[in-house]
C-alpha positions as CSV (number, residue, x, y, z in Angstrom):
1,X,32.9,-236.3,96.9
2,X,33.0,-232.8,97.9
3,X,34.0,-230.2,95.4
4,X,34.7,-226.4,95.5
5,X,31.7,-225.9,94.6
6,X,29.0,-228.6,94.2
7,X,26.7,-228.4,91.3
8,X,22.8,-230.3,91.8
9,X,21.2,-231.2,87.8
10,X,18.4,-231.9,89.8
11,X,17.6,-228.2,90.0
12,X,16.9,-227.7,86.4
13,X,17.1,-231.6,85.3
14,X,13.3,-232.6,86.5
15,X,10.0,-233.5,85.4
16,X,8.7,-229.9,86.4
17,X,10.7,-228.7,83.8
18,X,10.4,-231.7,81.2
19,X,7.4,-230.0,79.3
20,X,9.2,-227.2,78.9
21,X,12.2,-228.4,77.2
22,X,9.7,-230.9,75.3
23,X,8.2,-227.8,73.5
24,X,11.2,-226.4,72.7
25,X,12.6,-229.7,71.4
26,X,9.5,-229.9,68.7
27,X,10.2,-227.0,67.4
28,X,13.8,-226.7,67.3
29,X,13.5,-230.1,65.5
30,X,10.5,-229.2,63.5
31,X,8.0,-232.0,64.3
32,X,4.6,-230.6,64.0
33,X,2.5,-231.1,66.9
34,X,0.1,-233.3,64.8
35,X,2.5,-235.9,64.1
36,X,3.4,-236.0,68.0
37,X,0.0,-236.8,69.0
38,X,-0.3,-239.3,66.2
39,X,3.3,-240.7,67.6
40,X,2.8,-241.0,71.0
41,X,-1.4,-241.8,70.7
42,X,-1.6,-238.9,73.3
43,X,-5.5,-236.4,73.0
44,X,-4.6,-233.5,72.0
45,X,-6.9,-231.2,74.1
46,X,-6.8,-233.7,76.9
47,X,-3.2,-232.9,76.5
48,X,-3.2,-228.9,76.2
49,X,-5.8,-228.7,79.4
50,X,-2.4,-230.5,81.2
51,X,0.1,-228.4,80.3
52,X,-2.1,-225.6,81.7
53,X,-2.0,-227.7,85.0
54,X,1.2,-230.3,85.2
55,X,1.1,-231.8,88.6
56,X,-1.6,-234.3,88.2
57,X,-0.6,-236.4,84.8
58,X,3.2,-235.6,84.5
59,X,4.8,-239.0,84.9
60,X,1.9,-240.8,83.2
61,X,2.5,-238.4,80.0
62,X,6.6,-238.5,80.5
63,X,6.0,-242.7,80.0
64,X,4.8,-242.3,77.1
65,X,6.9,-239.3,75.7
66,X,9.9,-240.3,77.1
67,X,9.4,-244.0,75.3
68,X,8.3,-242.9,72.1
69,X,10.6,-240.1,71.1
70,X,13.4,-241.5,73.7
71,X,14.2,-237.8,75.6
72,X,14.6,-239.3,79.0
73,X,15.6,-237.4,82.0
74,X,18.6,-239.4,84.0
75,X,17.7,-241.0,87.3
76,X,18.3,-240.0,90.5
77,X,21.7,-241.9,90.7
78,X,22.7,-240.8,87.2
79,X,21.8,-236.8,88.3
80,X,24.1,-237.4,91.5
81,X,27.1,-238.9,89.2
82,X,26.3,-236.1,86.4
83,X,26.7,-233.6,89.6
84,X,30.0,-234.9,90.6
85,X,31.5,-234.8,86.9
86,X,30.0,-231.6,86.0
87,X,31.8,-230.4,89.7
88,X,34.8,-231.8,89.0
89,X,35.6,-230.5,86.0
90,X,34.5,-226.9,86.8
91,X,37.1,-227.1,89.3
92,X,39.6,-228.1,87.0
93,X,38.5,-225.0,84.7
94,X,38.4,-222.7,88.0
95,X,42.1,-223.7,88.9
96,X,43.0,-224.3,85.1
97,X,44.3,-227.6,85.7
98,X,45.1,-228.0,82.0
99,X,47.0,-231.8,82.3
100,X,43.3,-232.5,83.3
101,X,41.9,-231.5,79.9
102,X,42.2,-234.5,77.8
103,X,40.6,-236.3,80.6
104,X,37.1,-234.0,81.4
105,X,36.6,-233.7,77.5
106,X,36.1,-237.7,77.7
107,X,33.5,-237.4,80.3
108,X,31.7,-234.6,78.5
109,X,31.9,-236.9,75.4
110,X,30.5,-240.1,77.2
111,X,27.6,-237.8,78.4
112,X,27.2,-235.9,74.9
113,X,28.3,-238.7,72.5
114,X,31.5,-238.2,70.0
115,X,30.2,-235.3,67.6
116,X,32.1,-232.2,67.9
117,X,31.0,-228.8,69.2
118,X,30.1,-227.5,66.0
119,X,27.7,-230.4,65.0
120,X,26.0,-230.4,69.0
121,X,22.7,-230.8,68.6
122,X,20.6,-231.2,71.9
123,X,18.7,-234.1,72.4
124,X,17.6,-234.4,76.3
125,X,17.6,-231.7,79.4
126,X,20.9,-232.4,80.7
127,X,22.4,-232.3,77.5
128,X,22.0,-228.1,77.6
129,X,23.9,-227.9,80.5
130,X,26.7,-230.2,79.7
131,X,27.3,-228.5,76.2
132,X,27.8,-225.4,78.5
133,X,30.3,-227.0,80.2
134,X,32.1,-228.6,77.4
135,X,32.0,-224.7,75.4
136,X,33.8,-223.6,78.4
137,X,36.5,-226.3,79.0
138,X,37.6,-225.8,75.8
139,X,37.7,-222.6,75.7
140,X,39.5,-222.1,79.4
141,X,41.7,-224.9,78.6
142,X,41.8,-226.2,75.3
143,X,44.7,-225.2,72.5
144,X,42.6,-222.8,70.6
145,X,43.7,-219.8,68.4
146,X,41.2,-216.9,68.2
147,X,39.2,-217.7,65.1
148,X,38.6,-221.3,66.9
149,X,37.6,-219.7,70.3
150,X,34.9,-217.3,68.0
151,X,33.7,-219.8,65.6
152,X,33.0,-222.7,68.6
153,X,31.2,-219.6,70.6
154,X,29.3,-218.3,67.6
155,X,27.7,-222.0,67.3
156,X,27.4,-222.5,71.0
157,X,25.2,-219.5,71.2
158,X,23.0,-220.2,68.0
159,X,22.5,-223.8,69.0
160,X,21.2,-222.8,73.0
161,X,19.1,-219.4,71.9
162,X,16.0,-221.5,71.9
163,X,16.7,-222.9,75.6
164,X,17.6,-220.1,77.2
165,X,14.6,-219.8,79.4
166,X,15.8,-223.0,80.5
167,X,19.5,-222.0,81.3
168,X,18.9,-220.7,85.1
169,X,20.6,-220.2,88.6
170,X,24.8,-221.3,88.1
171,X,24.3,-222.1,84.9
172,X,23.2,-219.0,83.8
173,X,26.3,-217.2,85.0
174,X,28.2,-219.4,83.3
175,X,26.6,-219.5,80.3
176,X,26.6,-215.5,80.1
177,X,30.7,-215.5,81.1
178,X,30.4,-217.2,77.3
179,X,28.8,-214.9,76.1
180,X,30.8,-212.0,77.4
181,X,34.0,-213.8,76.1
182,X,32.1,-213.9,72.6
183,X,31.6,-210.3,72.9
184,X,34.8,-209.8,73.3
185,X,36.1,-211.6,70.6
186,X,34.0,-209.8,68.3
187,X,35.1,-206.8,70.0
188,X,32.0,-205.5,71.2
189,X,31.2,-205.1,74.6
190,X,27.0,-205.1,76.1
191,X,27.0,-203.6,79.4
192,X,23.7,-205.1,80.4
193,X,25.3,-208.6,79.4
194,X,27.9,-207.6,82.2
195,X,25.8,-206.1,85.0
196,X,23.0,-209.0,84.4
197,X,25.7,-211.4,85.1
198,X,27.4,-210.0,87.8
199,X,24.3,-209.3,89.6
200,X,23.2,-213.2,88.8
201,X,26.8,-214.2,90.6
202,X,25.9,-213.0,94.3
203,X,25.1,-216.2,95.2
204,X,28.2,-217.9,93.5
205,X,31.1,-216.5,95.5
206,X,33.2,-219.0,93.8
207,X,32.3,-218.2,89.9
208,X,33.2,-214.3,91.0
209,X,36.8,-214.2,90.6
210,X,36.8,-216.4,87.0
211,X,33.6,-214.0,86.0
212,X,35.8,-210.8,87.0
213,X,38.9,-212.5,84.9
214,X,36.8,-213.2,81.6
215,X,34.9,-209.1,81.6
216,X,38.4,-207.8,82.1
217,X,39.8,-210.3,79.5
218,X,36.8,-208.9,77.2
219,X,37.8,-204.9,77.8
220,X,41.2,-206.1,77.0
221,X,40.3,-207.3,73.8
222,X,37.9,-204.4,72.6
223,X,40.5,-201.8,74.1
224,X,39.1,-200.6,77.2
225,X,42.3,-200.8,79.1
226,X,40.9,-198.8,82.8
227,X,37.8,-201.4,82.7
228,X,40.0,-204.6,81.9
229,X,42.5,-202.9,84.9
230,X,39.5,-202.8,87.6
231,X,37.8,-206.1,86.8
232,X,41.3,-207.7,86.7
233,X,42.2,-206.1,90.2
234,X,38.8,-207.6,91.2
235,X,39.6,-211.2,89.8
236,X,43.0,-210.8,91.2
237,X,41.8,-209.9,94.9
238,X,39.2,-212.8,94.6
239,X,41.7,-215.6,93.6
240,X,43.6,-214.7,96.3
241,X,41.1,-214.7,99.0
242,X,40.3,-218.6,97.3
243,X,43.8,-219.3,97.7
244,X,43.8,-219.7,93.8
245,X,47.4,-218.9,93.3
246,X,47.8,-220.2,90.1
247,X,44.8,-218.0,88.3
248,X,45.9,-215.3,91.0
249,X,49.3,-214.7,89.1
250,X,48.2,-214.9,85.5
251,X,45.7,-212.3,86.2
252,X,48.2,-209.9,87.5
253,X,50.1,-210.8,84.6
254,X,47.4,-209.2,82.4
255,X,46.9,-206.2,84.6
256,X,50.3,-205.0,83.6
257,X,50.2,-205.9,80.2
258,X,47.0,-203.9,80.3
259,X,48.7,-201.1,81.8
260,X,51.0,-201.5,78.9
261,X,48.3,-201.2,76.4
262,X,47.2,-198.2,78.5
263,X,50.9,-196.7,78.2
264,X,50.9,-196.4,82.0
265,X,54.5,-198.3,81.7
266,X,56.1,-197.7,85.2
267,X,52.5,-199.1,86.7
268,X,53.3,-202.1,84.4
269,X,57.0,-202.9,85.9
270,X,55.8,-202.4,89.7
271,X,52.8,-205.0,89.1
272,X,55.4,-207.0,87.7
273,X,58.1,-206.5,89.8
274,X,55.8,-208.0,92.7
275,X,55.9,-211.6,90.8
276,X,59.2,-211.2,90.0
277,X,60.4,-212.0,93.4
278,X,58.8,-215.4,93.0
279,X,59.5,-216.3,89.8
280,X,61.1,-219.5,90.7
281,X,57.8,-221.0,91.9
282,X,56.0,-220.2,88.5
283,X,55.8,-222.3,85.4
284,X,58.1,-221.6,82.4
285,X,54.6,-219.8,80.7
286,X,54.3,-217.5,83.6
287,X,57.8,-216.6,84.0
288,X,58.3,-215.8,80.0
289,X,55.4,-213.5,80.5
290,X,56.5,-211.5,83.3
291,X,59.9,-211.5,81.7
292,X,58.6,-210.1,78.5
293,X,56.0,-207.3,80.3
294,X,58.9,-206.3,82.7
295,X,60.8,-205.7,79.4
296,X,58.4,-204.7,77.4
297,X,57.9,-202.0,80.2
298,X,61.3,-201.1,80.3
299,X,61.9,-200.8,76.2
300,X,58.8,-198.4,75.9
301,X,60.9,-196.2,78.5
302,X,63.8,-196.5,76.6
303,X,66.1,-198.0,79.3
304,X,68.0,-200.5,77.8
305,X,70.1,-201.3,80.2
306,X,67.9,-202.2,82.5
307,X,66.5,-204.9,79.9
308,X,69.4,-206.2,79.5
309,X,70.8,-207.0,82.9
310,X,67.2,-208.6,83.7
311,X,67.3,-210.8,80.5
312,X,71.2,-211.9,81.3
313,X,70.3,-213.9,84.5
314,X,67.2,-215.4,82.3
315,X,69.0,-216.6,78.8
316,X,68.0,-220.5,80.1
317,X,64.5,-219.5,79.0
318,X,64.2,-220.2,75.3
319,X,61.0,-218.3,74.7
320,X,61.0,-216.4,70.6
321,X,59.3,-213.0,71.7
322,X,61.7,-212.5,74.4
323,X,64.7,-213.9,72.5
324,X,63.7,-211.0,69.7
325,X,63.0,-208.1,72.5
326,X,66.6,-209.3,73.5
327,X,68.2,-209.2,70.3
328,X,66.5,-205.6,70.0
329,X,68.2,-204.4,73.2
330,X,71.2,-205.6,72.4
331,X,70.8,-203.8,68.7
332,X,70.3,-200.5,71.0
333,X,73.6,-201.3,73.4
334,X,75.6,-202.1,70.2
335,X,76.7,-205.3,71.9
336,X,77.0,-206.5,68.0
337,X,79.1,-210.1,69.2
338,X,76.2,-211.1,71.7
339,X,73.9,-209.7,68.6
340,X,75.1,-211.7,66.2
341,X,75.4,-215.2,67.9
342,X,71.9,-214.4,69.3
343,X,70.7,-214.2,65.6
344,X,72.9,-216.8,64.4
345,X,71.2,-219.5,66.8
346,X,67.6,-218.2,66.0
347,X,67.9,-218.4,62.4
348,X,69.5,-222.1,63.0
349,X,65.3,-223.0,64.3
350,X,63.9,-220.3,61.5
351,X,62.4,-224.1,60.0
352,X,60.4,-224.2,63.0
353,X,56.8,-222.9,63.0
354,X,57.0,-220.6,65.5
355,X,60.3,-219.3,64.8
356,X,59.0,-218.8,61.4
357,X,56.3,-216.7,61.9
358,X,58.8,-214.1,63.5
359,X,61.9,-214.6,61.6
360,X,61.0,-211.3,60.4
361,X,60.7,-209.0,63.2
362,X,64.5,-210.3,63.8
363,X,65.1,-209.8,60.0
364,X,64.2,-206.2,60.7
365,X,66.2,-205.3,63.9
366,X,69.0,-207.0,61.8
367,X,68.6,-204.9,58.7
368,X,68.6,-201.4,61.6
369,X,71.6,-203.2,63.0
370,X,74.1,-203.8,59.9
371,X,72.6,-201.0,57.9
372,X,71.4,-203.8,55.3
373,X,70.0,-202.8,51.8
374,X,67.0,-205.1,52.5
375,X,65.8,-202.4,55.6
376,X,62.9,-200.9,53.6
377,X,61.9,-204.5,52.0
378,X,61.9,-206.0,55.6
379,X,60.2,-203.1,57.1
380,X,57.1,-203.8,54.4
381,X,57.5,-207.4,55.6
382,X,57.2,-206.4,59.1
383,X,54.3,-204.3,58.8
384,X,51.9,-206.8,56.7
385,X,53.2,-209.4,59.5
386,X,52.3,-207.6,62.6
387,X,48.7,-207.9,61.5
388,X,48.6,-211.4,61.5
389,X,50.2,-211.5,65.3
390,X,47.7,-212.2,68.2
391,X,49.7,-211.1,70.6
392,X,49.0,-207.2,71.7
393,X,52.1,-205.9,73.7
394,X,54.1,-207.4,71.5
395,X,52.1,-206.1,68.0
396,X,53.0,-202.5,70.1
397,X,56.7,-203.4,70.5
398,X,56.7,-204.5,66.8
399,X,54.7,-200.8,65.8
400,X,57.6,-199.3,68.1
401,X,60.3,-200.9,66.2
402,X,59.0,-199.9,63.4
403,X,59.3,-196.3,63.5
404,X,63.1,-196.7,64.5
């Protein structure tokens, strides 16, 4: 089956580069050379004049390795059906086909057995690559808060350092657009990291628009909101030109939240503002978050009304940030019957988890609202909560609201 892009595991799954992963495997797994050559039966100098020269004894020495310590490389047929899964599922991470999620983790598990990422250990060549891929299907798709994305990476990266030399050609890029989502996380950026791995995606048309995506994901994160702009312009322009509409609108999503960060707020509503016209064709996820940056946008400029006749022909979307920037508009327009229901109806979920976690931004705007005696209590409420937020534009409409 033809894919997007085709992946070969022959390339870097072969007997040429057996002996390499073979040394590696010793002494990541600390077996002493002497107890090899007492294992397999094998001479040791007969065997250390052969690695200096491969190409005449390779298979006869991979028989024997390969049955006493059981690190086999797959057949010709498996490496074909390996290429096709490893394809497919790429794809689905390319064009984030998240229903598809629950399915590609169970290939990855048939290939890699049922431990989980943080006990992966690596016991054959294909094995490298395939943890690669599982690292970054979870992290493009999977349900995972920050601290999970970090601590999955942080192990991924410590587990391959020894194997690197053996991470080459597509895989490479994708192992580094890893590592530059690590760095992000940890909000550090490496420039080399970046250029290294842009120059290594040349020859991957395909990977340049998701590799674009994740270093202005990373800016984002560390705060470099002009970088995170032109790498997102450059993911955007290349999803298009794939006719990856799906990615194409989430990353123009985050160029105006960026410009948001940036306080370029006007920039933010026009990048907007082009998606808006579409909305209908977008999932409930994308429209919330171009409701809540065209908002957002609009709140930091102080136009209120504008918020609020954008948010009336959009009530049907039952989303908690936007239901609280509401509430805060309609605070500002004294509309204090629409106010009140609004809270009224929110507090009525406040037992559900996400409605918990900011009952207390509403708290706040309630206290400003009715002039309660709890204002400065719930303002010390609001403050220790906004640190625990992930969300950024939102942590700045919270800041903003604070200093009301």
């Amino acid at each position: 089956m033809k894919y997007i892009y085709n992946f070969n595991l022959k390339d870097v799954v072969n007997i040429d580069n057996y002996y390499t992963f073979l040394e590696i495997y010793l002494k990541e797994n600390h077996i002493l050379k002497k107890d090899f050559f007492d294992k397999t039966g094998i001479c040791p100098n007969s065997y250390r004049f052969f690695l200096k020269n491969k190409e005449k004894n390779k298979h006869y020495y991979y028989g024997i390795i390969s049955k006493k310590y059981n690190i086999i490389i797959p057949t010709n047929e498996q490496l074909i059906t390996l290429s096709q899964q490893y394809s497919k599922i790429f794809e689905d991470i390319l064009y984030k086909r998240v229903e598809k999620y629950e399915e590609d983790l169970k290939i990855i598990e048939d290939v890699l057995g049922d431990t989980s990422t943080e006990n992966r250990t690596i016991a054959s060549m294909h094995e490298i690559y395939f943890y690669i891929l599982e690292v970054f299907l979870k992290i493009s798709l999977g349900k995972l808060i920050r601290q999970d994305r970090l601590n999955i990476l942080q192990i991924f990266i410590e587990t391959l350092k020894s194997y690197k030399s053996l991470i080459i050609k597509d895989y490479y890029v994708l192992y580094n657009m890893l590592v530059i989502t690590y760095q992000g996380l940890k909000n550090t950026i490496d420039e080399n990291t970046i250029e290294n791995t842009i120059n290594s995606a040349n020859d991957y048309y395909f990977f340049q628009p998701l590799m674009y995506k994740i270093i202005s994901d990373s800016y984002y994160l560390v705060g470099n909101y002009i970088n995170s702009v032109v790498y997102g312009q450059k993911s955007y322009d290349g999803f298009i030109q794939c006719s990856n509409f799906f990615r194409a609108v989430s990353i123009k999503t985050n160029i105006a939240y960026s410009y948001i960060m940036g306080n370029s707020f006007l920039q933010a509503y026009y990048t907007l503002q082009e998606l808006y016209y579409g909305l209908e064709n977008y999932n409930i996820k994308q429209q919330t978050a171009i409701l809540r940056g065209m908002s957002e946008s609009f709140i930091f400029l102080n136009k209120y009304e504008e918020v609020y006749e954008l948010l009336q022909n959009h009530l049907d979307i039952d989303r908690v940030e936007l239901q609280i920037e509401y509430a805060f508009v309609l605070y500002k327009l004294d509309k204090k019957e629409e106010f009140l229901n609004l809270y009224q109806t929110y507090m009525n979920k406040s037992n559900i988890e996400i409605y918990k976690t900011y009952t207390c931004v509403l708290e706040y705007i309630y206290s400003l609202y009715l002039k309660n005696e709890n204002i400065e209590k719930n303002s010390t409420i609001l403050r220790m909560t906004v640190k625990e937020l992930g969300n950024s534009t939102f942590v700045k409409f919270c800041k903003f609201l604070s200093k009301m």
